[in-house]
ROVEXTOR-268084 format. One record per residue (C-alpha): residue in three letters; x, y, z. Coordinates in nm, 2 decimals, padded with zeros to 4 digits. Example, Ala and Ser with C-alpha at 12.3 -4.5 7.8 and 13.67 -1.06 7.14 Angstrom:
NODE  torza    east   north      up
NODE    ALA   01.23  -00.45   00.78
NODE    SER   01.37  -00.11   00.71
This chain:
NODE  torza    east   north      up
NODE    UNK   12.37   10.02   12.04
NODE    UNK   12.24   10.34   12.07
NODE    UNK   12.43   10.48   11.77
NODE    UNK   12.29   10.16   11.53
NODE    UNK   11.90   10.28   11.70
NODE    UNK   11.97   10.64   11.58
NODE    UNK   12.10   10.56   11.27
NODE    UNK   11.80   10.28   11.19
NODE    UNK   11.54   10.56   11.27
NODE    UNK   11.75   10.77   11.03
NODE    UNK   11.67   10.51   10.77
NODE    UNK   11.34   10.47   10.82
NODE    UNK   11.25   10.85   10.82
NODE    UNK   11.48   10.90   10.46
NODE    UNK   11.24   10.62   10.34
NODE    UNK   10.91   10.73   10.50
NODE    UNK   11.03   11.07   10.32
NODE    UNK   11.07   10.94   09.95
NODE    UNK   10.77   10.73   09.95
NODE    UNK   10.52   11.02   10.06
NODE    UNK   10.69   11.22   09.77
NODE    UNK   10.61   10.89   09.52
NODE    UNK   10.26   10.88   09.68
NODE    UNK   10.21   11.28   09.60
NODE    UNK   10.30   11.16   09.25
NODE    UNK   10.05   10.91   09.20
NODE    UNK   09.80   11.16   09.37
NODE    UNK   09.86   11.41   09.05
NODE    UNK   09.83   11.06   08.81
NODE    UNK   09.53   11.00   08.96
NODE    UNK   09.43   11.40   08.85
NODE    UNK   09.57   11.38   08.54
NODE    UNK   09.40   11.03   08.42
NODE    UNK   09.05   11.18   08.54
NODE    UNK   09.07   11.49   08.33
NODE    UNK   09.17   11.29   08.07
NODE    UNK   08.94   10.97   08.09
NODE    UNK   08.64   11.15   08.28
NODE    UNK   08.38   10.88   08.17
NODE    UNK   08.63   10.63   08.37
NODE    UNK   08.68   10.86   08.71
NODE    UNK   08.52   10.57   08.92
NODE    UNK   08.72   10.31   08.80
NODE    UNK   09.05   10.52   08.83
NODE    UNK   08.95   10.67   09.16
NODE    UNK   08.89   10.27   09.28
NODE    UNK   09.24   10.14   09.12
NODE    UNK   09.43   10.47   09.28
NODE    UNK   09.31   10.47   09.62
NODE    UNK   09.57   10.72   09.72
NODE    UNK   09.41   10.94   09.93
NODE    UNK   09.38   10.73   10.25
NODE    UNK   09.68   10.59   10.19
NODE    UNK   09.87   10.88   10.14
NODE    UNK   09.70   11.03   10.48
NODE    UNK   09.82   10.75   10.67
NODE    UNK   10.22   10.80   10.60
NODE    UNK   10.20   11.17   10.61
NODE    UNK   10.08   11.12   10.97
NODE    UNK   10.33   10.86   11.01
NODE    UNK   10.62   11.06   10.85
NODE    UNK   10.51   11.35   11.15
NODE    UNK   10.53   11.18   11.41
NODE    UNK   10.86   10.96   11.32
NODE    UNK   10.96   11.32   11.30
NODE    UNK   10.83   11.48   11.61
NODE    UNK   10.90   11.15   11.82
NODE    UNK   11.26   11.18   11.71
NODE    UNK   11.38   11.56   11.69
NODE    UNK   11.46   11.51   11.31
């Protein structure tokens, strides 16, 4: 049981880890769409709200870490 706990975390952690680097991703989009449609930086801002959620799994991803010694 122990061993299927360990390698579920594992799992989780790996997954955590490639969507915080497909969220970074979208964050330069976001950059990249502005700079290129500046009259439209409130509407892109408002369709990629990123920022918050890209705060929220970073702090997850941490902690997953830290609670887990991985």
């Amino acid at each position: 049981m122990n061993r299927y706990r360990i390698n579920v975390l594992n799992e989780l952690i790996q997954t955590e880890i490639k969507y915080v680097a497909d969220l970074e991703i979208l964050k330069m989009m976001k950059y990249l769409l502005i700079e290129k449609f500046p009259n439209k930086e409130d509407e892109i801002k408002m369709m990629f709200n990123i920022h918050d959620i890209l705060k929220f799994n970073t702090e997850f991803l941490k902690e997953l870490r830290r609670n887990n010694y991985l």
